[in-house]
Gaussian input, Z-matrix of N, CA and C with variables (Angstrom, degrees):
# hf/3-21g

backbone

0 1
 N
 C     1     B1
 C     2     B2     1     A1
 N     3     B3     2     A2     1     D1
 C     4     B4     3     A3     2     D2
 C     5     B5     4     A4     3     D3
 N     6     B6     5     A5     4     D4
 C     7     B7     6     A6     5     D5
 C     8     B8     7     A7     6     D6
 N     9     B9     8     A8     7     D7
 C    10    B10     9     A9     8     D8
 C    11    B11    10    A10     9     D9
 N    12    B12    11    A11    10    D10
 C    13    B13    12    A12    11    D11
 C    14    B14    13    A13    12    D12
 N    15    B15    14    A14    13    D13
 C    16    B16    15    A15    14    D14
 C    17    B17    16    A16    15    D15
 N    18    B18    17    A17    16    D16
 C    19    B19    18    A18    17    D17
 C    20    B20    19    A19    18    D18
 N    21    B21    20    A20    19    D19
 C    22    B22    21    A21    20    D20
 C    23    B23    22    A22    21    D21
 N    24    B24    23    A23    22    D22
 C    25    B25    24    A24    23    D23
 C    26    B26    25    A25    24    D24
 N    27    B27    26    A26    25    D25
 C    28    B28    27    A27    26    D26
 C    29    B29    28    A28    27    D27
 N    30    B30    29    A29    28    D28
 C    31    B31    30    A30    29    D29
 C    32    B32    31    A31    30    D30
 N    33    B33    32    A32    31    D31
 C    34    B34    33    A33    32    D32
 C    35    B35    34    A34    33    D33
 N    36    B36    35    A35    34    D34
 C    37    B37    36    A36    35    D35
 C    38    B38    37    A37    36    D36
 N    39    B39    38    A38    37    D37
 C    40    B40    39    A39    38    D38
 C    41    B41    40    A40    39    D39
 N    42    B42    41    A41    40    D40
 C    43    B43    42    A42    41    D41
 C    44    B44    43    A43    42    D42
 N    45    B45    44    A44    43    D43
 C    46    B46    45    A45    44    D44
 C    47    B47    46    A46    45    D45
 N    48    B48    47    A47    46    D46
 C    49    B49    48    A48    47    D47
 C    50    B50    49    A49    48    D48
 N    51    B51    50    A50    49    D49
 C    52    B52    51    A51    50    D50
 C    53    B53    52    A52    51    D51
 N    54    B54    53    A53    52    D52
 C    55    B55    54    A54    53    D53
 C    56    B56    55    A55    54    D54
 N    57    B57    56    A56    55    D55
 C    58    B58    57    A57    56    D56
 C    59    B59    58    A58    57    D57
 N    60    B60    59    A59    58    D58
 C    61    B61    60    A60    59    D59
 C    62    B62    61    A61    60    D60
 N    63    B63    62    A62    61    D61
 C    64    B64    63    A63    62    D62
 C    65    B65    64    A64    63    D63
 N    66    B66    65    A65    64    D64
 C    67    B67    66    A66    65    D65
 C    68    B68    67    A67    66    D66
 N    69    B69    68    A68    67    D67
 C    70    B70    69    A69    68    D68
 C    71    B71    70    A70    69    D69
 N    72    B72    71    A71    70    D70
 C    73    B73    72    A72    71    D71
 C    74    B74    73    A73    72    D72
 N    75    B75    74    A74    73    D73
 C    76    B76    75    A75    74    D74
 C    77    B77    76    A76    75    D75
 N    78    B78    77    A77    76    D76
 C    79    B79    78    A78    77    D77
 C    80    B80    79    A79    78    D78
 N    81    B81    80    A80    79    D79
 C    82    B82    81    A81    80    D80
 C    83    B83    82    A82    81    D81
 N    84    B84    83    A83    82    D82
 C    85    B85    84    A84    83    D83
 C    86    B86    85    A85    84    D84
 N    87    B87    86    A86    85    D85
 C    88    B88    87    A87    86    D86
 C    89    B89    88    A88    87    D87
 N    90    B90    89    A89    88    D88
 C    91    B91    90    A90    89    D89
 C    92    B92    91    A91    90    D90
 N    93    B93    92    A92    91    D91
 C    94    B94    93    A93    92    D92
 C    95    B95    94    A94    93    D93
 N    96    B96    95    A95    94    D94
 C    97    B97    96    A96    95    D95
 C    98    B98    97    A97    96    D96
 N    99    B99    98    A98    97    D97
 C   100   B100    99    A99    98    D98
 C   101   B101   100   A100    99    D99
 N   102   B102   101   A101   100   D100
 C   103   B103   102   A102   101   D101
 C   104   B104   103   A103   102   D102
 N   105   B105   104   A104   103   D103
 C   106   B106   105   A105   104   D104
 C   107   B107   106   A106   105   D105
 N   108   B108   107   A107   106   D106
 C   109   B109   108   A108   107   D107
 C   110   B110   109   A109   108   D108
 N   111   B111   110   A110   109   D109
 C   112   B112   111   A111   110   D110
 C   113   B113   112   A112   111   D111
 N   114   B114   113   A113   112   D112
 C   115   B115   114   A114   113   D113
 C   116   B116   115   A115   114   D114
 N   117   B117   116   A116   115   D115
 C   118   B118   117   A117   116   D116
 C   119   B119   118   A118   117   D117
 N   120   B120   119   A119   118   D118
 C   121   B121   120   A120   119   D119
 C   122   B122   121   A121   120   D120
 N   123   B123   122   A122   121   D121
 C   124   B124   123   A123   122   D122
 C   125   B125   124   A124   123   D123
 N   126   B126   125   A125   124   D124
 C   127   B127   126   A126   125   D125
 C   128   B128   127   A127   126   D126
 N   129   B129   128   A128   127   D127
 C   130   B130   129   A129   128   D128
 C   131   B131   130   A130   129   D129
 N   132   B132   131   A131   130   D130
 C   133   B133   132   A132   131   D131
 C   134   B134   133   A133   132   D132
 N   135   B135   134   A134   133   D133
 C   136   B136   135   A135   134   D134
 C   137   B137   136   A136   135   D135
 N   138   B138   137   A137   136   D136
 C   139   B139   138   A138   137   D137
 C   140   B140   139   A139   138   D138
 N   141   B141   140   A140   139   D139
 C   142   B142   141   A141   140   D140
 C   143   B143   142   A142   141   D141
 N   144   B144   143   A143   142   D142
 C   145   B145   144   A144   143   D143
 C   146   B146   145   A145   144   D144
 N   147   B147   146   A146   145   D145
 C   148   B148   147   A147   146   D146
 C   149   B149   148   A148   147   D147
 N   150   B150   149   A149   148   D148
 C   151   B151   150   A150   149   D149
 C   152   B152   151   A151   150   D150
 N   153   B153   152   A152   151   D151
 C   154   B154   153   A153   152   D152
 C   155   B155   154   A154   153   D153
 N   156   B156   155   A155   154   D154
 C   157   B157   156   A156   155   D155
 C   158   B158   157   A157   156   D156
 N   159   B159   158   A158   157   D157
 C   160   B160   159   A159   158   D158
 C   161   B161   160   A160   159   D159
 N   162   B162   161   A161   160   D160
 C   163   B163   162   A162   161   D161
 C   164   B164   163   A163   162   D162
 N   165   B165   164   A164   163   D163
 C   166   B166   165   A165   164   D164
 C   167   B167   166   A166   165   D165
 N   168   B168   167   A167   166   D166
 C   169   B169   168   A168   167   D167
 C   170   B170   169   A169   168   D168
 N   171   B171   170   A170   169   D169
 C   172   B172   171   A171   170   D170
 C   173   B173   172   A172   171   D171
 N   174   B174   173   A173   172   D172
 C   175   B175   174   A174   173   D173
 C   176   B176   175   A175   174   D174
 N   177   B177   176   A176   175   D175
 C   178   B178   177   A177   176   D176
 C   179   B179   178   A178   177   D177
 N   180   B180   179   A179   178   D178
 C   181   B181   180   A180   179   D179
 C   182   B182   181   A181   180   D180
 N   183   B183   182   A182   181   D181
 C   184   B184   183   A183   182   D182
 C   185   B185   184   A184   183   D183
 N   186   B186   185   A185   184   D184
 C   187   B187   186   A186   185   D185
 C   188   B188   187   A187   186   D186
 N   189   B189   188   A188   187   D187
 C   190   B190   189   A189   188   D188
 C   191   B191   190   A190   189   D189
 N   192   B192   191   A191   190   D190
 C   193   B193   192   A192   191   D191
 C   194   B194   193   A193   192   D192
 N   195   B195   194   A194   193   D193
 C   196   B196   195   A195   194   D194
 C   197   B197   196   A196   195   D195
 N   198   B198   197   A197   196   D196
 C   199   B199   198   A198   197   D197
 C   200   B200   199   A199   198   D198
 N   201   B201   200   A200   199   D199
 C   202   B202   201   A201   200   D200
 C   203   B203   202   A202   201   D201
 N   204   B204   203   A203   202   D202
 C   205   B205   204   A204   203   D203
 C   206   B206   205   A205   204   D204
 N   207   B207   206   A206   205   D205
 C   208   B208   207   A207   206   D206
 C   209   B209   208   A208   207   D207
 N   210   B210   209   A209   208   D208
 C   211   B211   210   A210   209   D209
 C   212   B212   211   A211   210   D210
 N   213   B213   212   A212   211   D211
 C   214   B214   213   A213   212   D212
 C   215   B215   214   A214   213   D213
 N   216   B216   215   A215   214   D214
 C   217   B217   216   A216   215   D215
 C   218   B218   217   A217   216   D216
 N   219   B219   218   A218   217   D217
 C   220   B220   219   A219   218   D218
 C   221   B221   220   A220   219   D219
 N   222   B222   221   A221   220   D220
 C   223   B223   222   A222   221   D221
 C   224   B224   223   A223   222   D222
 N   225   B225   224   A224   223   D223
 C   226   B226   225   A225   224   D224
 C   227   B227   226   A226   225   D225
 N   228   B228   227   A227   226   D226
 C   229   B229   228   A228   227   D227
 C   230   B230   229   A229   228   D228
 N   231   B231   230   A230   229   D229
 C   232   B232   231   A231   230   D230
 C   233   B233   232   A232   231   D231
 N   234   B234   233   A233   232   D232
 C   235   B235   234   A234   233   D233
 C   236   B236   235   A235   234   D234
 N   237   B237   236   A236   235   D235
 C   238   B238   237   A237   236   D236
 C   239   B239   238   A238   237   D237
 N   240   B240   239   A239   238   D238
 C   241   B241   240   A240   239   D239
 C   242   B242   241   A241   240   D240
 N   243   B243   242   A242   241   D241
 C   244   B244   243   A243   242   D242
 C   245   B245   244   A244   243   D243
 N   246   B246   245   A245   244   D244
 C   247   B247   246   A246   245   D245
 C   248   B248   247   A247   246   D246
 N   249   B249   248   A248   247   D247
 C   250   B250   249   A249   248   D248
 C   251   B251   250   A250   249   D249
 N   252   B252   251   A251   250   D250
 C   253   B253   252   A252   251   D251
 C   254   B254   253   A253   252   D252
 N   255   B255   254   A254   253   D253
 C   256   B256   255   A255   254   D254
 C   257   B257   256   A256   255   D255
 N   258   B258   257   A257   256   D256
 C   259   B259   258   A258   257   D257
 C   260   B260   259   A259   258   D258
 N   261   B261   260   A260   259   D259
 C   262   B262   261   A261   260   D260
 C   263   B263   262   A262   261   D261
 N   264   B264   263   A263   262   D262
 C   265   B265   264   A264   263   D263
 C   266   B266   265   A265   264   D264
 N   267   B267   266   A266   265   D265
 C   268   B268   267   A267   266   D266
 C   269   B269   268   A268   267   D267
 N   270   B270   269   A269   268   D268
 C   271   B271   270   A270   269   D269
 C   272   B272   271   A271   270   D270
 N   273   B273   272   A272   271   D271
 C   274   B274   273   A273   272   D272
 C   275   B275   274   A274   273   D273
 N   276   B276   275   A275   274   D274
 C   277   B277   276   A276   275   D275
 C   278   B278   277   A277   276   D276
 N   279   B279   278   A278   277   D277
 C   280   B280   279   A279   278   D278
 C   281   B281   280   A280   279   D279
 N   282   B282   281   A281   280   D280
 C   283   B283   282   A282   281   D281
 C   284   B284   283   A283   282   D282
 N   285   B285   284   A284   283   D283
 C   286   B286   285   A285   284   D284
 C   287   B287   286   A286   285   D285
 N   288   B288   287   A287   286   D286
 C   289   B289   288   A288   287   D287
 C   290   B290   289   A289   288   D288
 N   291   B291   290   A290   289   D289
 C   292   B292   291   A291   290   D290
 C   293   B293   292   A292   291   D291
 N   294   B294   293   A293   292   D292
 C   295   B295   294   A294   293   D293
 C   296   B296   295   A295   294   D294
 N   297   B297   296   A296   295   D295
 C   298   B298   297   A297   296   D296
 C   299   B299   298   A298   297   D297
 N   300   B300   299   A299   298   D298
 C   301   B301   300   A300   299   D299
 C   302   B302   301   A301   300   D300
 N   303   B303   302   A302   301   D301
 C   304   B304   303   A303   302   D302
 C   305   B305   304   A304   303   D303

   B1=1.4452
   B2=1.5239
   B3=1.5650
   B4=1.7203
   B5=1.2282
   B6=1.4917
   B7=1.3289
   B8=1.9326
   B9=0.5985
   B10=1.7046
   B11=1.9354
   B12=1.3889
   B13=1.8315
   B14=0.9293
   B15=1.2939
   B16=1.3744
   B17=1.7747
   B18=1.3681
   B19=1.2151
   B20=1.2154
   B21=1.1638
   B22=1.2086
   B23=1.5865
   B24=1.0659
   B25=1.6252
   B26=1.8742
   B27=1.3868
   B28=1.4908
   B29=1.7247
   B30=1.4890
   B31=1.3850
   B32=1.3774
   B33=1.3030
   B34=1.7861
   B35=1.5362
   B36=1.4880
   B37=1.1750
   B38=2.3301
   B39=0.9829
   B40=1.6950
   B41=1.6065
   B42=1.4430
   B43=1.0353
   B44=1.8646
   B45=1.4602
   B46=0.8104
   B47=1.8352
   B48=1.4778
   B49=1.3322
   B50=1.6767
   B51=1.2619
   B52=1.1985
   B53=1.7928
   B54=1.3367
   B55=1.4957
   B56=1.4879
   B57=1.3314
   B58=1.5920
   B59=1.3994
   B60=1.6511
   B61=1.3102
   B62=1.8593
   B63=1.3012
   B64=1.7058
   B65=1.2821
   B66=1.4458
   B67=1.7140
   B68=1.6014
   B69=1.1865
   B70=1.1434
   B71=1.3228
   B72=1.8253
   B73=1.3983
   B74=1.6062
   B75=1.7767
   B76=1.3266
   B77=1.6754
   B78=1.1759
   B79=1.4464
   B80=1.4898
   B81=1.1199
   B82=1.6369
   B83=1.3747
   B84=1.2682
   B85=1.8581
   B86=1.7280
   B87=1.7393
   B88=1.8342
   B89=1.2707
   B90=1.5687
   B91=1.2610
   B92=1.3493
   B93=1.8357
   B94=1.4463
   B95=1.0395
   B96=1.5764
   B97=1.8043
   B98=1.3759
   B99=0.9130
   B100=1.2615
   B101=1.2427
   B102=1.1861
   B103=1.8060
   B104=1.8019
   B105=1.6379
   B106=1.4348
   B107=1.2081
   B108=1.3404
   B109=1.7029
   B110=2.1094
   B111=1.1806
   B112=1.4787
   B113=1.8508
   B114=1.7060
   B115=1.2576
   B116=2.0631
   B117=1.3456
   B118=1.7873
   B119=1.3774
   B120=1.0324
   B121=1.5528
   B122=1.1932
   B123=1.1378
   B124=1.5198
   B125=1.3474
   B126=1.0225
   B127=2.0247
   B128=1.2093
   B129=1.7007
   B130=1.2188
   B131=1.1286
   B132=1.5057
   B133=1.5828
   B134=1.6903
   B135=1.8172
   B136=1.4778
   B137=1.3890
   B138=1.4695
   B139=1.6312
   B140=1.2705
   B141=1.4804
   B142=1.4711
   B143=1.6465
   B144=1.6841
   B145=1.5321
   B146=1.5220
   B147=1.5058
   B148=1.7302
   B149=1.7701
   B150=1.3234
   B151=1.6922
   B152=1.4834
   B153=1.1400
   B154=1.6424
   B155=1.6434
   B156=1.4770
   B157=1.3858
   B158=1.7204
   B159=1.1864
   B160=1.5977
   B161=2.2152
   B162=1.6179
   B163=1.5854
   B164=2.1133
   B165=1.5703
   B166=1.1632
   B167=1.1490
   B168=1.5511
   B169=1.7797
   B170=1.5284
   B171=1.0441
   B172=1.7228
   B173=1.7856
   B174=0.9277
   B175=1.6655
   B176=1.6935
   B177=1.1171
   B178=2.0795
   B179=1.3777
   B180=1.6389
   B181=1.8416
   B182=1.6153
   B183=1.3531
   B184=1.7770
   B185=1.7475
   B186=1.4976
   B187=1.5013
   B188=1.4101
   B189=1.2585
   B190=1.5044
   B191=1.7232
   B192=1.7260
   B193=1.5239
   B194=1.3681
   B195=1.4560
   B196=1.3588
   B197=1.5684
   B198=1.3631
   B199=1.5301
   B200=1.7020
   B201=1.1760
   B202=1.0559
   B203=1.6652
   B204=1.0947
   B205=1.7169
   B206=2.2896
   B207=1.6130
   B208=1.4058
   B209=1.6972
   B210=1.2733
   B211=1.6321
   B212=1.0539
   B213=1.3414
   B214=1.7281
   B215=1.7814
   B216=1.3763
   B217=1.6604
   B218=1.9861
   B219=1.5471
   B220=1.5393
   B221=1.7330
   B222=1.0231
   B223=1.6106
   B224=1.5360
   B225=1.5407
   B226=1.4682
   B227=1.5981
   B228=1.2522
   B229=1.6172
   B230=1.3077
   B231=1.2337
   B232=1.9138
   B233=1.0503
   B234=1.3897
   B235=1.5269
   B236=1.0458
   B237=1.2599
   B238=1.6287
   B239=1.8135
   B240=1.3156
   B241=1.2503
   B242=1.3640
   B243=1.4770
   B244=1.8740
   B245=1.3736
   B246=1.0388
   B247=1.5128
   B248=1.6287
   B249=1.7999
   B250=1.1145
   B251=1.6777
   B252=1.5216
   B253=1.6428
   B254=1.1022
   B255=1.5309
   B256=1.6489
   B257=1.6032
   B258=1.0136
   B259=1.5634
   B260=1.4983
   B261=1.5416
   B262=1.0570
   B263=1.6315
   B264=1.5600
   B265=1.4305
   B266=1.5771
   B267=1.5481
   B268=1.3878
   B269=1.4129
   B270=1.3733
   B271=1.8831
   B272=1.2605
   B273=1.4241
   B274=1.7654
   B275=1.2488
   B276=1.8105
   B277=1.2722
   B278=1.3628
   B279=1.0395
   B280=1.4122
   B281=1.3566
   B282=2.2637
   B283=1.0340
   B284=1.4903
   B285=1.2082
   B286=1.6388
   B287=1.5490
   B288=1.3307
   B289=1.9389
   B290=1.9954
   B291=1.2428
   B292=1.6954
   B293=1.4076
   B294=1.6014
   B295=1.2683
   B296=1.5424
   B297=1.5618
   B298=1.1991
   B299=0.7803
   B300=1.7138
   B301=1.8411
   B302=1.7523
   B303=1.2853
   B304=1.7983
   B305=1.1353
   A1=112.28
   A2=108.99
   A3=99.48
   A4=114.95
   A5=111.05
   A6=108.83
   A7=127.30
   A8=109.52
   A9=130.01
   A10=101.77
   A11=107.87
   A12=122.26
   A13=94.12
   A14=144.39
   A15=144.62
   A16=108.60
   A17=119.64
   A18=131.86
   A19=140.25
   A20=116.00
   A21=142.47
   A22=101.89
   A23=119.08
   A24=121.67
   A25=121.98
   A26=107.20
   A27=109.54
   A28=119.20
   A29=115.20
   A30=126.86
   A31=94.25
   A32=118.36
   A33=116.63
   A34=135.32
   A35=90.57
   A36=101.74
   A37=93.08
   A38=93.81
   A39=110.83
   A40=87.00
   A41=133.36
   A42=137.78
   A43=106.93
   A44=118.97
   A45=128.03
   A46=126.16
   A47=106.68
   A48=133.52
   A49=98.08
   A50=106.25
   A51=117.20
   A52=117.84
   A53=101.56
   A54=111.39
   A55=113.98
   A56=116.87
   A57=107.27
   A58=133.43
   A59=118.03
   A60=147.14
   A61=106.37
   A62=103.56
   A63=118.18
   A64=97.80
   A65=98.72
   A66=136.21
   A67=105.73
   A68=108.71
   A69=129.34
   A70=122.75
   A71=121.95
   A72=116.48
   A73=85.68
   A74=111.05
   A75=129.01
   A76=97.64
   A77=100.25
   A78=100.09
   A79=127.59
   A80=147.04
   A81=121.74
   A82=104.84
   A83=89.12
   A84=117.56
   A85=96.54
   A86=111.80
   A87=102.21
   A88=107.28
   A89=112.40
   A90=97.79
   A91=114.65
   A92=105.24
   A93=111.12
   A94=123.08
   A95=112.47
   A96=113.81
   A97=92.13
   A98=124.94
   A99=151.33
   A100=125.80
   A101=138.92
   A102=134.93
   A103=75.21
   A104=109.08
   A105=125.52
   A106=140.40
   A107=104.99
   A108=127.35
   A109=89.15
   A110=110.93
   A111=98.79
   A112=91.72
   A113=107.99
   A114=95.42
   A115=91.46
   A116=92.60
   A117=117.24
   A118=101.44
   A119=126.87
   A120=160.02
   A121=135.14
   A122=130.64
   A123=137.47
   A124=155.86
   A125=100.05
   A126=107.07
   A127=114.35
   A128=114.93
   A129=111.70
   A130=112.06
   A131=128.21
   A132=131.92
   A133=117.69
   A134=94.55
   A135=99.14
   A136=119.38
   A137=125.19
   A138=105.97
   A139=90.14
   A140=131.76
   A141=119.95
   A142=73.47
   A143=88.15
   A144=118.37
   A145=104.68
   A146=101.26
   A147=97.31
   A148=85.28
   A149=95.63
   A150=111.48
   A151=96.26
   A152=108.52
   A153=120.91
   A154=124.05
   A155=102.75
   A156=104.01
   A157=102.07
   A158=97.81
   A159=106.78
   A160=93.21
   A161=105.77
   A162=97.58
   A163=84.20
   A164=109.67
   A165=121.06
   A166=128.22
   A167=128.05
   A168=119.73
   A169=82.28
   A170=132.83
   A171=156.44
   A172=116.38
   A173=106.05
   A174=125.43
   A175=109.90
   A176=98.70
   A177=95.95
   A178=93.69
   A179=87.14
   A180=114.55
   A181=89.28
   A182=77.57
   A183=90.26
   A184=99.93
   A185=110.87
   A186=119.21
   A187=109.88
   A188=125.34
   A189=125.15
   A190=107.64
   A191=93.25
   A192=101.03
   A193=113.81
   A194=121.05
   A195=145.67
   A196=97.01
   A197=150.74
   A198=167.33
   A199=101.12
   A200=122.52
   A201=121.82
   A202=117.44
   A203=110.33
   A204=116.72
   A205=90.32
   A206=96.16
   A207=87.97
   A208=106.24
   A209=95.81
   A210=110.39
   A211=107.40
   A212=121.68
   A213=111.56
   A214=90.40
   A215=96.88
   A216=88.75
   A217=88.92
   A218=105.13
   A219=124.64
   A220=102.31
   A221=109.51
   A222=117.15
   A223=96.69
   A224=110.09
   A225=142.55
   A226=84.66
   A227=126.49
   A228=137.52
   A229=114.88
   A230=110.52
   A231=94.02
   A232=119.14
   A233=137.02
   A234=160.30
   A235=137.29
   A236=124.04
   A237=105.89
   A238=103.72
   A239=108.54
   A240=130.88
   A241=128.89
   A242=154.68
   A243=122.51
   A244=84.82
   A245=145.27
   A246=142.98
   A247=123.60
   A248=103.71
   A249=113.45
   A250=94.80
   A251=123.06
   A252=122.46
   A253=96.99
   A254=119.52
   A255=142.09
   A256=89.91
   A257=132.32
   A258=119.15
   A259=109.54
   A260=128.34
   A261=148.20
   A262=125.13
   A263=104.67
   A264=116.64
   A265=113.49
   A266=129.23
   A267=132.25
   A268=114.68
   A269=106.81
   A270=129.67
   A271=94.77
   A272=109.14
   A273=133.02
   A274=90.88
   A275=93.37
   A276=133.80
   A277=102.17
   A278=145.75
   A279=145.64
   A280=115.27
   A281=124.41
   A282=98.79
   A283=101.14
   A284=133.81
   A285=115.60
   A286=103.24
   A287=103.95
   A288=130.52
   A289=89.47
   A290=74.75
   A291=104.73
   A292=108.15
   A293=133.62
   A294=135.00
   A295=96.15
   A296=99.57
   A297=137.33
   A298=132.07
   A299=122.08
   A300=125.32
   A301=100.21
   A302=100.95
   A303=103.76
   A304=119.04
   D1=-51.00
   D2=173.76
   D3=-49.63
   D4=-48.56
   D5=-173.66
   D6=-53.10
   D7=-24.82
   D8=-165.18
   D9=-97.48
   D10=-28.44
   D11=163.72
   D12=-73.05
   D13=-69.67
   D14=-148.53
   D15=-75.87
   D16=-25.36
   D17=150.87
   D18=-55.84
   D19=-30.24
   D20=-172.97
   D21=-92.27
   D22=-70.07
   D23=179.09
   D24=-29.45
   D25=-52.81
   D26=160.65
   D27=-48.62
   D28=-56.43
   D29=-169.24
   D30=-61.28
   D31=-58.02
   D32=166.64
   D33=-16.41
   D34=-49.95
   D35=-161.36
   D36=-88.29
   D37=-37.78
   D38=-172.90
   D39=-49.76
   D40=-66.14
   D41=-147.11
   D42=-79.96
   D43=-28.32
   D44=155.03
   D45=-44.39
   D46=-37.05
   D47=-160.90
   D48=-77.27
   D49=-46.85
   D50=-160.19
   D51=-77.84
   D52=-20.02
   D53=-175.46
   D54=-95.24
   D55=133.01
   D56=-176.49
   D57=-80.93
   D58=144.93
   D59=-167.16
   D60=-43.77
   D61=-26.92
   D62=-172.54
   D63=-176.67
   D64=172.74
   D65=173.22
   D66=-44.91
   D67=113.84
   D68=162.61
   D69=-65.00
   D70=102.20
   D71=-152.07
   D72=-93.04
   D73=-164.19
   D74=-174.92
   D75=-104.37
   D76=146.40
   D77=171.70
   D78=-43.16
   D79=96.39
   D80=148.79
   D81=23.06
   D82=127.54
   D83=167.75
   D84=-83.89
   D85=130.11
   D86=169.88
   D87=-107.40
   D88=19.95
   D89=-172.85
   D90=-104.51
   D91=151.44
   D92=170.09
   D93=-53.84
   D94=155.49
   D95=-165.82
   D96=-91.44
   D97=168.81
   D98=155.63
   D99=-47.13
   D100=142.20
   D101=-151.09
   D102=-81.59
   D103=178.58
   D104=139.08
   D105=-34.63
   D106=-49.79
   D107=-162.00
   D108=-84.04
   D109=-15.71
   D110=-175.99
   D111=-93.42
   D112=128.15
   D113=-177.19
   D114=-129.42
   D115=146.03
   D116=-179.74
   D117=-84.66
   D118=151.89
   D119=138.92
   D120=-112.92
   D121=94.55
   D122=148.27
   D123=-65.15
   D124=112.29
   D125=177.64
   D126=-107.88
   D127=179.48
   D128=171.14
   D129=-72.90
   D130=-31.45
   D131=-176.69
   D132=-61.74
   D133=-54.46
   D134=-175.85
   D135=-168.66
   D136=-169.65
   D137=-158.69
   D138=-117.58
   D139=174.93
   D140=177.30
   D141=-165.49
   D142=159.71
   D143=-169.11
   D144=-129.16
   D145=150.48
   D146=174.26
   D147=-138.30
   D148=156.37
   D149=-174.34
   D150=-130.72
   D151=82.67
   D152=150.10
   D153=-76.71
   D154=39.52
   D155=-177.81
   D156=-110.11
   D157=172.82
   D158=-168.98
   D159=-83.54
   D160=-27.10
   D161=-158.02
   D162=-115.24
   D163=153.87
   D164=156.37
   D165=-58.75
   D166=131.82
   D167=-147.45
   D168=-140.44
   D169=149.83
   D170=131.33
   D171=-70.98
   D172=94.79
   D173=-171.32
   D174=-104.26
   D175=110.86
   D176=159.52
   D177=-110.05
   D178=172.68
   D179=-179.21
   D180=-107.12
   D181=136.41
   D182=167.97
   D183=-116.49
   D184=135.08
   D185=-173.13
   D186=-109.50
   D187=175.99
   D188=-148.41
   D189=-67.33
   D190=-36.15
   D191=-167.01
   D192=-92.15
   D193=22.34
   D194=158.14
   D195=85.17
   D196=36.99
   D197=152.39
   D198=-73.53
   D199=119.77
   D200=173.11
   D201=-107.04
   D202=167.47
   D203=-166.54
   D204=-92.48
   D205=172.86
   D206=172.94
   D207=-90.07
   D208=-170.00
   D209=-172.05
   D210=-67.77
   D211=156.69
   D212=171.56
   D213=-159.57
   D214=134.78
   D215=-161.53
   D216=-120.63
   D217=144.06
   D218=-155.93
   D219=-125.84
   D220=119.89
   D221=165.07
   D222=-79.03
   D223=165.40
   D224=-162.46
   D225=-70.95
   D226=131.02
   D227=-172.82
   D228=80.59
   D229=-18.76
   D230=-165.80
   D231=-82.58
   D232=166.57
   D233=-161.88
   D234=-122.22
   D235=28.28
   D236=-149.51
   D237=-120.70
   D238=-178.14
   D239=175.13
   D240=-25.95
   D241=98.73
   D242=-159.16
   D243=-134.22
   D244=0.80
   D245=-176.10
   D246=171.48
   D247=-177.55
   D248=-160.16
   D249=-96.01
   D250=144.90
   D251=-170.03
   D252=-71.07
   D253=-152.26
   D254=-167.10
   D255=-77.18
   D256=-60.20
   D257=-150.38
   D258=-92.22
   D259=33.24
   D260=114.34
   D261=-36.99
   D262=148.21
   D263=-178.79
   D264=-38.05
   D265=-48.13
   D266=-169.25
   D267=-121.44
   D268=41.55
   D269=168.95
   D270=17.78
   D271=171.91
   D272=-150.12
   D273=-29.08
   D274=169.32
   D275=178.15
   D276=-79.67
   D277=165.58
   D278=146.22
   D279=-113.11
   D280=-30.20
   D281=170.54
   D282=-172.62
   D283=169.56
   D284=172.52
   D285=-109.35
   D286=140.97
   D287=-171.99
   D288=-109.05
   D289=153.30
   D290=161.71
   D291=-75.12
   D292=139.22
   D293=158.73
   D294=-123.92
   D295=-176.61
   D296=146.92
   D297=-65.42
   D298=108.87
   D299=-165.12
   D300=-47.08
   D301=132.38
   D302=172.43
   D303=-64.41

């Protein structure tokens, strides 16, 4: 019986070692924000983008818990759809980034 206590105490401590201190966040977003002239909107349903820029931009939503939406690329005036709102899986938007045309 000692023997198998005294065994146990190392593995204890190993398994202890291995599990993390806190919440495991999402990586950092690297992407560039979005000029000015690109402006966000939010609902509870979903996020929508307007491109008041003079050039066509590829915009994601970046969400609180750092999960981003996909690309959605906008000519000079347009409006449309770029994500899911607040009461989505990764709650509010915080901001729209530059991507890579999809």
């Amino acid at each position: 019986m000692k023997r198998s206590a005294l065994t146990a105490g190392p593995v204890a401590l190993l398994s202890f070692a291995l599990v993390p201190s806190g919440p495991v966040s999402a990586a950092p977003s690297s992407h560039e924000p979005a000029p000015p002239c690109v402006v966000m909107y939010e609902s509870w349903r979903y996020t929508e983008a307007a491109n008041n820029c003079v050039d066509t931009l590829s915009v994601t939503v970046v969400y609180e818990d750092g999960a981003t939406s996909r690309c959605s690329t906008l000519a000079p005036g347009a409006r449309t759809t770029v994500g899911e709102g607040y009461l989505g899986q990764h709650g509010h938007a915080v901001r729209l980034a530059l991507c890579a045309t999809p």
